[in-house]
C-alpha positions as a Markdown table, in Angstrom:
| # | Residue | x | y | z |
|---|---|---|---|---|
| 1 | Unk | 0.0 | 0.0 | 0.0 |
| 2 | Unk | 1.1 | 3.5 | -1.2 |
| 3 | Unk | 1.7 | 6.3 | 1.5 |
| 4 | Unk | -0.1 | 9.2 | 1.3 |
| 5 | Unk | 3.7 | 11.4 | 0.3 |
| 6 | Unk | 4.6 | 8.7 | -2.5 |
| 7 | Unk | 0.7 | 9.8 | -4.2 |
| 8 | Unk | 2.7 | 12.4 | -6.1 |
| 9 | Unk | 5.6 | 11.0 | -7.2 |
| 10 | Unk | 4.4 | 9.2 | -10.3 |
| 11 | Unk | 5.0 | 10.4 | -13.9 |
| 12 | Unk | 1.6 | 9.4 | -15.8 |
| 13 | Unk | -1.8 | 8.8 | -14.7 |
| 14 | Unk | -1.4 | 5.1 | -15.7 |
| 15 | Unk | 1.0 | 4.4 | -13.4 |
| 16 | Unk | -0.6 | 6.1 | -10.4 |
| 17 | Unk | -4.1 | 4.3 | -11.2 |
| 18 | Unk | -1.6 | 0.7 | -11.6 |
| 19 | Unk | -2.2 | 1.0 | -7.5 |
| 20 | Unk | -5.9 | 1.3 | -8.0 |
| 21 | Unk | -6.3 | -2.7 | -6.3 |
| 22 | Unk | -3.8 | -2.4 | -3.3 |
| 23 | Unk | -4.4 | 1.5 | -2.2 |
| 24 | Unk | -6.7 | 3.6 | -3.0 |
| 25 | Unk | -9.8 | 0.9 | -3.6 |
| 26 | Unk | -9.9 | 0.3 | 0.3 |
| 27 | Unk | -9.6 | 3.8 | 1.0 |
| 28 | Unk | -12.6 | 5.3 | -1.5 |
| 29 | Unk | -15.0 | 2.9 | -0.5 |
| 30 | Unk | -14.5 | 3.0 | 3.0 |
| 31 | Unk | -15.4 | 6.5 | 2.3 |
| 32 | Unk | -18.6 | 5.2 | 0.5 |
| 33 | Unk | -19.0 | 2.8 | 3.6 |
| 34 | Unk | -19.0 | 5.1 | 6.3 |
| 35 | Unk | -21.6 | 7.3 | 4.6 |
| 36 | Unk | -23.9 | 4.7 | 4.7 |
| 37 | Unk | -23.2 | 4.2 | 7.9 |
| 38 | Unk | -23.9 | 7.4 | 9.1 |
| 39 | Unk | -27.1 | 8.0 | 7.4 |
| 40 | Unk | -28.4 | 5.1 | 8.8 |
| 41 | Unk | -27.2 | 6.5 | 12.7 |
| 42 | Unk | -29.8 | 9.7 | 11.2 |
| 43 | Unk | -31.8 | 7.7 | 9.9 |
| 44 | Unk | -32.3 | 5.4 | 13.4 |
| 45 | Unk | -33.0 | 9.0 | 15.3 |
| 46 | Unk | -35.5 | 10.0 | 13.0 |
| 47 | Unk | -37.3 | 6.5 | 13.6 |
| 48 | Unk | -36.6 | 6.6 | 17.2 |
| 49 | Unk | -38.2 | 10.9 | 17.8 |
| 50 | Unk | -41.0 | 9.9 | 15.4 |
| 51 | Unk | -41.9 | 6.9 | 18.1 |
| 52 | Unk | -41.7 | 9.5 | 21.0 |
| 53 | Unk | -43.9 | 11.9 | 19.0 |
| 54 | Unk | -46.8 | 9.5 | 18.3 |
| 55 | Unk | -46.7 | 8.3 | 22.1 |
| 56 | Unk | -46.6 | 12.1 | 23.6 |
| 57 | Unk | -43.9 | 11.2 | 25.4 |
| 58 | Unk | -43.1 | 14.5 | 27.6 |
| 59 | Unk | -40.1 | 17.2 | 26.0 |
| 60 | Unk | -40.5 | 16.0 | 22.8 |
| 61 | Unk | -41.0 | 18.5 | 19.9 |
| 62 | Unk | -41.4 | 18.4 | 16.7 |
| 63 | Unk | -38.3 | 20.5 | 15.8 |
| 64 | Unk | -35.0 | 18.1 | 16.3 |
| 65 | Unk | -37.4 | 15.8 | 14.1 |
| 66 | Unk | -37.1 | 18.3 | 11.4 |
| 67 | Unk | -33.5 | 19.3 | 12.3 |
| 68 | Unk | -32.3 | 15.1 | 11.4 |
| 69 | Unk | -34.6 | 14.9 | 8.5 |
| 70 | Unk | -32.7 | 17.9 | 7.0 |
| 71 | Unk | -29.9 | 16.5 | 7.5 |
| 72 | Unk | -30.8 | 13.3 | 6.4 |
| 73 | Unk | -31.8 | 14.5 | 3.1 |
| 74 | Unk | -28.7 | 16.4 | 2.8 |
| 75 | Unk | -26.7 | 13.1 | 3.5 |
| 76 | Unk | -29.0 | 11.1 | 1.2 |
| 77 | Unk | -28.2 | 13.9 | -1.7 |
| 78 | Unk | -24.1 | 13.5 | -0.8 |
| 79 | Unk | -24.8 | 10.0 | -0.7 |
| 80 | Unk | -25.6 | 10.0 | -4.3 |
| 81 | Unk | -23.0 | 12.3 | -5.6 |
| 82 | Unk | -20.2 | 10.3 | -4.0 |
| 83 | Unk | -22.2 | 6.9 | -6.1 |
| 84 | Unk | -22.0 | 8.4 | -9.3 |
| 85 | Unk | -18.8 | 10.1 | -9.0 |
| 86 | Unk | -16.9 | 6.8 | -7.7 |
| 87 | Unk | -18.8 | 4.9 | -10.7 |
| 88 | Unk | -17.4 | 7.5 | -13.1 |
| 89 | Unk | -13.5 | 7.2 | -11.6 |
| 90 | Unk | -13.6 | 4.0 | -12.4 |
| 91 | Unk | -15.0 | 4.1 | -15.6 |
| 92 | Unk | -12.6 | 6.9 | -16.5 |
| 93 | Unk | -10.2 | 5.6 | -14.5 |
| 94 | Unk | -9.3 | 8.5 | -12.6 |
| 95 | Unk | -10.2 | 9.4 | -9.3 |
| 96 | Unk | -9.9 | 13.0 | -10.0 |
| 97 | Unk | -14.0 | 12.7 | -10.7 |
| 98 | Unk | -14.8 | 11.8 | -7.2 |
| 99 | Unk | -17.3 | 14.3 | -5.8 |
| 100 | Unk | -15.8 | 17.5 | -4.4 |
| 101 | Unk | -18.8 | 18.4 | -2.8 |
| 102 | Unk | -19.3 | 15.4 | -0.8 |
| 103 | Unk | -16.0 | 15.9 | 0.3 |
| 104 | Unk | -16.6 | 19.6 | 1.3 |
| 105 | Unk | -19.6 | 18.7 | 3.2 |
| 106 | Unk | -18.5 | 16.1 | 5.4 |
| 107 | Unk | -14.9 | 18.7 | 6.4 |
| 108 | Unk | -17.7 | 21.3 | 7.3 |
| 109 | Unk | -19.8 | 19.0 | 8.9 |
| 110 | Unk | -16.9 | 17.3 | 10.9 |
| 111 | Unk | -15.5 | 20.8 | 12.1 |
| 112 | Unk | -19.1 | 21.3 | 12.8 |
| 113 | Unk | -19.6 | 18.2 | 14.7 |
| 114 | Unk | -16.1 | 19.0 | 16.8 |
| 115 | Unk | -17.8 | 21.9 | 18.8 |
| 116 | Unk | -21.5 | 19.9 | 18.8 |
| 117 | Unk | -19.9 | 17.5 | 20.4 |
| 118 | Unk | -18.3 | 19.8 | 23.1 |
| 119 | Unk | -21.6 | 21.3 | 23.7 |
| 120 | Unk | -23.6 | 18.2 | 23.9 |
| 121 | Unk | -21.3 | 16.8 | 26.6 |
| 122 | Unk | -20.3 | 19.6 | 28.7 |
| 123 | Unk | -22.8 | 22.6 | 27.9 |
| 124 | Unk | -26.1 | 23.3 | 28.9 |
| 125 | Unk | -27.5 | 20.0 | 27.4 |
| 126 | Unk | -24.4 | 17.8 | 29.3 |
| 127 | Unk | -25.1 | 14.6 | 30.9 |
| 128 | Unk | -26.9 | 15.8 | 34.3 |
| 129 | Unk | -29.7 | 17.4 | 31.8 |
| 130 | Unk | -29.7 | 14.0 | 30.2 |
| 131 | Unk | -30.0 | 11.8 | 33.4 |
| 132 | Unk | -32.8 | 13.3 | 34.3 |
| 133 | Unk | -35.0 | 12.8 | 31.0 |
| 134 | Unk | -37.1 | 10.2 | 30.0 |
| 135 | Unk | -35.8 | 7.2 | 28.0 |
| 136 | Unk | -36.1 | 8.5 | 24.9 |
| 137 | Unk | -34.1 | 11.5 | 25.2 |
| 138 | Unk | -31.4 | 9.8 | 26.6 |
| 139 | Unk | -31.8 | 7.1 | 23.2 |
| 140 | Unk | -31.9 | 10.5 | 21.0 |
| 141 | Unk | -28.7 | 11.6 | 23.0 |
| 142 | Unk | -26.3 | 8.9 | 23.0 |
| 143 | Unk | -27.2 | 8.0 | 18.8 |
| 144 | Unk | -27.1 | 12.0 | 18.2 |
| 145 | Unk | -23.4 | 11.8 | 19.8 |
| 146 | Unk | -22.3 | 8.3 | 18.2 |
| 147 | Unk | -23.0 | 9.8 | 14.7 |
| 148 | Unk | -21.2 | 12.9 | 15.3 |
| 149 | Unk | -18.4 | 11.1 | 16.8 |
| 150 | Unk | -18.5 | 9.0 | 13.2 |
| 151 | Unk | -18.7 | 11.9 | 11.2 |
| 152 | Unk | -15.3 | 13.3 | 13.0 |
| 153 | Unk | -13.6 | 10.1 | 13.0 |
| 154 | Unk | -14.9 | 9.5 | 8.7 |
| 155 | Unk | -13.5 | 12.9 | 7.9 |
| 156 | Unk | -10.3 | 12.8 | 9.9 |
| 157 | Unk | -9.3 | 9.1 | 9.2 |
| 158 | Unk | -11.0 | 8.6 | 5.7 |
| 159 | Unk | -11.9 | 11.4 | 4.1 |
| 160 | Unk | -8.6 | 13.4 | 3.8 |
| 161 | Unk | -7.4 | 9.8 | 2.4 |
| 162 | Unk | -9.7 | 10.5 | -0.4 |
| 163 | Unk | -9.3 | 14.0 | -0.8 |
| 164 | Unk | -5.4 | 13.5 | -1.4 |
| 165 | Unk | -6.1 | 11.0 | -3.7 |
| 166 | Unk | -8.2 | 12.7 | -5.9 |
| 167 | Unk | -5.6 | 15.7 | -5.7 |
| 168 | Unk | -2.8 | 13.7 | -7.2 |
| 169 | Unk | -5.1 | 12.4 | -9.8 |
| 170 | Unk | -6.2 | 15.8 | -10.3 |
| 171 | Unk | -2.9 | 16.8 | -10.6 |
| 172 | Unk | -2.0 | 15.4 | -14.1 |
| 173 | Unk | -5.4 | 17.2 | -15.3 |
| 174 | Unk | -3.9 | 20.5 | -13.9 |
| 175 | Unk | -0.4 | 20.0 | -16.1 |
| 176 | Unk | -2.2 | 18.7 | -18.4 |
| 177 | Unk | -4.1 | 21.9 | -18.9 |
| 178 | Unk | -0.9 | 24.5 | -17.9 |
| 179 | Unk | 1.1 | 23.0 | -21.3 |
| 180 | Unk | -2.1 | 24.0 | -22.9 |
| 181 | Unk | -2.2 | 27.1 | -21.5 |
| 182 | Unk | 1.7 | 27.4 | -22.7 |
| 183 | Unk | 1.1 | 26.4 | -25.7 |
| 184 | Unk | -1.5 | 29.1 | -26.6 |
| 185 | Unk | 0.5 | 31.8 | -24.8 |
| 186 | Unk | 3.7 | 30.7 | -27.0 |
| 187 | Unk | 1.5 | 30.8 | -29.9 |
| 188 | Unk | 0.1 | 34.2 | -29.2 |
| 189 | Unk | 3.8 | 35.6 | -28.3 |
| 190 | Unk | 4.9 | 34.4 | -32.2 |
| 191 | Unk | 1.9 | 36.3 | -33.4 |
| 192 | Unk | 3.4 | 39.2 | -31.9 |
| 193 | Unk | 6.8 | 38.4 | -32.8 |
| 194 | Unk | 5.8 | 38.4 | -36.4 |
| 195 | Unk | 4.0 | 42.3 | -35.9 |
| 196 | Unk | 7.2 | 43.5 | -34.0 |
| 197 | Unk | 9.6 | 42.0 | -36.8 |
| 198 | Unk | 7.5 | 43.6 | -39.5 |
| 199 | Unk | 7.5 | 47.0 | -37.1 |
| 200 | Unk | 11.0 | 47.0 | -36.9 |
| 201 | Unk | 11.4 | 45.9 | -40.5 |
| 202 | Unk | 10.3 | 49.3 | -41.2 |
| 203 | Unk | 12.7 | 51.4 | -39.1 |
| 204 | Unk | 15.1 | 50.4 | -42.2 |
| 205 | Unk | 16.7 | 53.2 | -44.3 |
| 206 | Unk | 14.7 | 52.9 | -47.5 |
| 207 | Unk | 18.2 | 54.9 | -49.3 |
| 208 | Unk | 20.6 | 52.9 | -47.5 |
| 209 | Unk | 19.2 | 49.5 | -46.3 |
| 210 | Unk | 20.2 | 50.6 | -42.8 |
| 211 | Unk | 18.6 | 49.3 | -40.3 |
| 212 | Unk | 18.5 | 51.3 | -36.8 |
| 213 | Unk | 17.4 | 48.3 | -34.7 |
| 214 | Unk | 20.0 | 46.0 | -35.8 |
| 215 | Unk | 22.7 | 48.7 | -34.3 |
| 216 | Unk | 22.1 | 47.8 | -31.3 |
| 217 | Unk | 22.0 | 43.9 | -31.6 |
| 218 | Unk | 25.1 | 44.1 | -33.3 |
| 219 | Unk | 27.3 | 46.1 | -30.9 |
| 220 | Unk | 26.3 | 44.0 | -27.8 |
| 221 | Unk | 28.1 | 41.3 | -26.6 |
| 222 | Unk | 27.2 | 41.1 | -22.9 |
| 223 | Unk | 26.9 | 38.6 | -20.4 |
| 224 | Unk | 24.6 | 36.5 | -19.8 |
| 225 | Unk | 22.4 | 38.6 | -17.1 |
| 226 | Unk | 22.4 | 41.3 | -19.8 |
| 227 | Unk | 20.9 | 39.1 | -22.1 |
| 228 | Unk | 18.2 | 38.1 | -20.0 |
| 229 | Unk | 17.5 | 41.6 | -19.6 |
| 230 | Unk | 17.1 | 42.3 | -23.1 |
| 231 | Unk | 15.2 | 39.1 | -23.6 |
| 232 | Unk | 13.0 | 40.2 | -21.2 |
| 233 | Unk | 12.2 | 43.5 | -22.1 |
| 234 | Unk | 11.5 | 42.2 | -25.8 |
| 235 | Unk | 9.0 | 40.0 | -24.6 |
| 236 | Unk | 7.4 | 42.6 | -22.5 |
| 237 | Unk | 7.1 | 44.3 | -25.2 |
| 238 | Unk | 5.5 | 41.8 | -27.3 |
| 239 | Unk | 3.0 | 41.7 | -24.7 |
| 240 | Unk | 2.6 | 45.5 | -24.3 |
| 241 | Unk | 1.5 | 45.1 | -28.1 |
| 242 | Unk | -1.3 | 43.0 | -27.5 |
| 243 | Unk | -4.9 | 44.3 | -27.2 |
| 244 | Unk | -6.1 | 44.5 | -23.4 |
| 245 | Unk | -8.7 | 41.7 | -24.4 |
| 246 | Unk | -5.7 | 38.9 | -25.5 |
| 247 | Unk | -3.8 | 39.7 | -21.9 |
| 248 | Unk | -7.2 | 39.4 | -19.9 |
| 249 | Unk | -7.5 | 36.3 | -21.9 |
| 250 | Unk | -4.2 | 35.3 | -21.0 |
| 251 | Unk | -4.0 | 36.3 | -17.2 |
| 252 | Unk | -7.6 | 34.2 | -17.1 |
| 253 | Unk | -6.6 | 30.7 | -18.4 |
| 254 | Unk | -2.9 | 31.6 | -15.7 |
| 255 | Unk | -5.4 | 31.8 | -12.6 |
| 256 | Unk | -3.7 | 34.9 | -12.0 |
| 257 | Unk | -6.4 | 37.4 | -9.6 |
| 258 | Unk | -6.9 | 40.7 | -9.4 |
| 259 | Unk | -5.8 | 41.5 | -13.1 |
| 260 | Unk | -8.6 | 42.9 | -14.2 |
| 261 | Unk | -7.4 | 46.1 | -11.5 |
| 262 | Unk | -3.5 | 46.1 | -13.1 |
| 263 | Unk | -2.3 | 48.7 | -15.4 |
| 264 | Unk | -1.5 | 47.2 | -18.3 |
| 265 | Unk | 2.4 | 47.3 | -17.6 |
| 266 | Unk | 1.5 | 45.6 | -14.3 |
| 267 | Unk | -0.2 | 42.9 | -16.5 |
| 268 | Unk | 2.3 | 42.0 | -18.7 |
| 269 | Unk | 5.0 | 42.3 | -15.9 |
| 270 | Unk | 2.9 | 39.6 | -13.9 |
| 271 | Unk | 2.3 | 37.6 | -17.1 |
| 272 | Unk | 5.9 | 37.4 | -18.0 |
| 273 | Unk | 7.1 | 36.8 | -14.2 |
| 274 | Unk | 4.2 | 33.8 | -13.8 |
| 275 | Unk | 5.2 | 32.0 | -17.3 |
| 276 | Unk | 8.7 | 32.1 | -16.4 |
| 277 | Unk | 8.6 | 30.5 | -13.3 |
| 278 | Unk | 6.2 | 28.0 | -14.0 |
| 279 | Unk | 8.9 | 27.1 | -17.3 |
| 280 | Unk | 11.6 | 26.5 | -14.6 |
C-alpha cells in the first residue's frame, strides 16, 4: 500500500491508477462505507423521535425531528453524488472525478460536529440534563453523539485519504491543462513576434538598407544577465503590443487574480514573471 507522500511521485496517470487494487480501492470505499453508515445513525434518530412523537412522550418537539430529516436529506443527496462520481472514476479511470462536494460537506460538517460534540457533553444540554430525561431523550442523546463522533472520525481518518487522492489524480489534469495554457501563450507571443519583426522591419533606411534596430544587436556582446534583460524587455514588449482583451485572456486561463485592476504594464510584468517561473 502507497503512502499518502509517494501519491505524487508518479509520472503518468497510468501508473498512479496501476495502485488502484492495493491503495486507494480500500480507501474510496470505506469513504462510501462510512456514509452509509452514518445515514443510517440519522436515519435510526428519526425513527426513534418519530416513536416519542406518536406516544406524547413529555419534552418532545417536533423541531429536532425536522432538524435530522434535514440532515438526512442532505446526506442522502451527498450519498448519491459520492455513487455516481466513484462509478465515473472508475469508468474513466481516474479518481480525480470523485465528488468534491461530498467531500466539502463532510470537512464542514466534521468541524461542525467538533464543537456539537463539546456542547452536547459539557454545555447546557451535558449529561446531568440527560440523566434526568425520559428514556427516549437519553436514546436520541447517546445516537445523536455516536453519529457525530462517526462523522469526525470519517473525515479525519477517511476522508482526507480521499481528498489527497483525488488531488494527485487531479494533478495530471492541472499539467495537463498549464502545457495547454503554454502552448496558446507561446502561440500568441509568435503572433506578436511576427508584428514586432514587420515594425522594426520598417525602421530600415529605404536609401541605405540601414537598419536602426540592428545597431544595437550588433554592438552587444554582454553577459549572460544582460541578455536576460534584453530578452525580457523584448517580450514585455510583445505583450505590451497586445490588445487588453488577448492579456485578460491570457491572465484568465494563468489563474492569476486581481488582473482585471492592473495597469496594463502591471499585467504584462505579472504575465511574464508567472510563465517564467512555471517554465523553470
Amino acid at each position: 500500500m502507497l503512502k499518502k507522500s509517494e501519491y505524487f511521485k508518479f509520472q503518468t496517470k497510468e501508473e498512479l491508477w496501476s495502485h488502484e487494487k492495493e491503495t486507494f480501492r480500500f480507501w474510496v470505499f470505506s469513504f462510501l462505507i462510512t456514509l452509509v453508515i452514518i445515514l443510517g445513525l440519522y436515519i435510526a434518530q428519526i425513527v426513534l423521535l418519530s416513536l416519542a412523537i406518536s406516544n406524547n412522550v413529555n419534552n418532545i418537539t417536533v423541531s429536532p425531528l425536522l432538524t435530522t430529516s434535514f440532515i438526512v436529506i442532505i446526506g442522502c443527496a451527498l450519498l448519491f453524488s459520492y455513487s455516481k462520481s466513484l462509478i465515473k472514476s472508475y469508468k474513466e479511470k481516474d479518481f480525480r472525478f470523485l465528488s468534491q462536494y461530498t467531500l466539502s460537506f463532510v470537512s464542514l460538517f466534521a468541524f461542525i460536529g467538533i464543537f456539537m460534540l463539546l456542547f452536547s457533553l459539557f454545555g447546557l444540554a451535558g449529561f446531568e440534563n440527560i440523566k434526568s430525561t425520559n428514556s427516549y431523550n437519553k436514546a436520541a442523546f447517546i445516537i445523536n453523539a455516536i453519529s457525530i463522533a462517526f462523522v469526525i472520525l470519517t473525515w479525519f481518518v477517511v476522508g482526507r485519504e480521499v481528498k489527497v487522492i483525488r488531488q494527485a489524480f487531479f494533478a495530471f489534469e492541472l499539467r495537463k491543462q498549464m502545457e495547454k495554457v503554454k502552448e496558446e501563450y507561446l502561440k500568441i507571443l509568435k503572433n506578436a513576434n511576427i508584428n514586432f519583426d514587420n515594425q522594426a522591419t520598417n525602421n530600415t533606411n529605404p536609401f541605405t538598407g540601414f537598419n536602426f534596430n540592428q545597431t544595437q544587436d550588433n554592438t552587444t556582446n554582454t553577459e549572460n544577465k544582460v541578455e536576460e534583460n534584453t530578452n525580457k524587455n523584448q517580450e514585455l514588449k510583445k505583450l505590451l503590443n497586445l490588445p487588453n482583451a488577448q492579456l485578460f485572456e491570457i491572465a484568465k486561463k494563468l489563474n492569476i487574480f486581481g488582473y482585471e485592476t492592473m495597469t496594463k504594464e502591471e499585467l504584462a510584468e505579472t504575465i511574464y514573471n508567472y510563465t517564467n517561473i512555471k517554465n523553470k
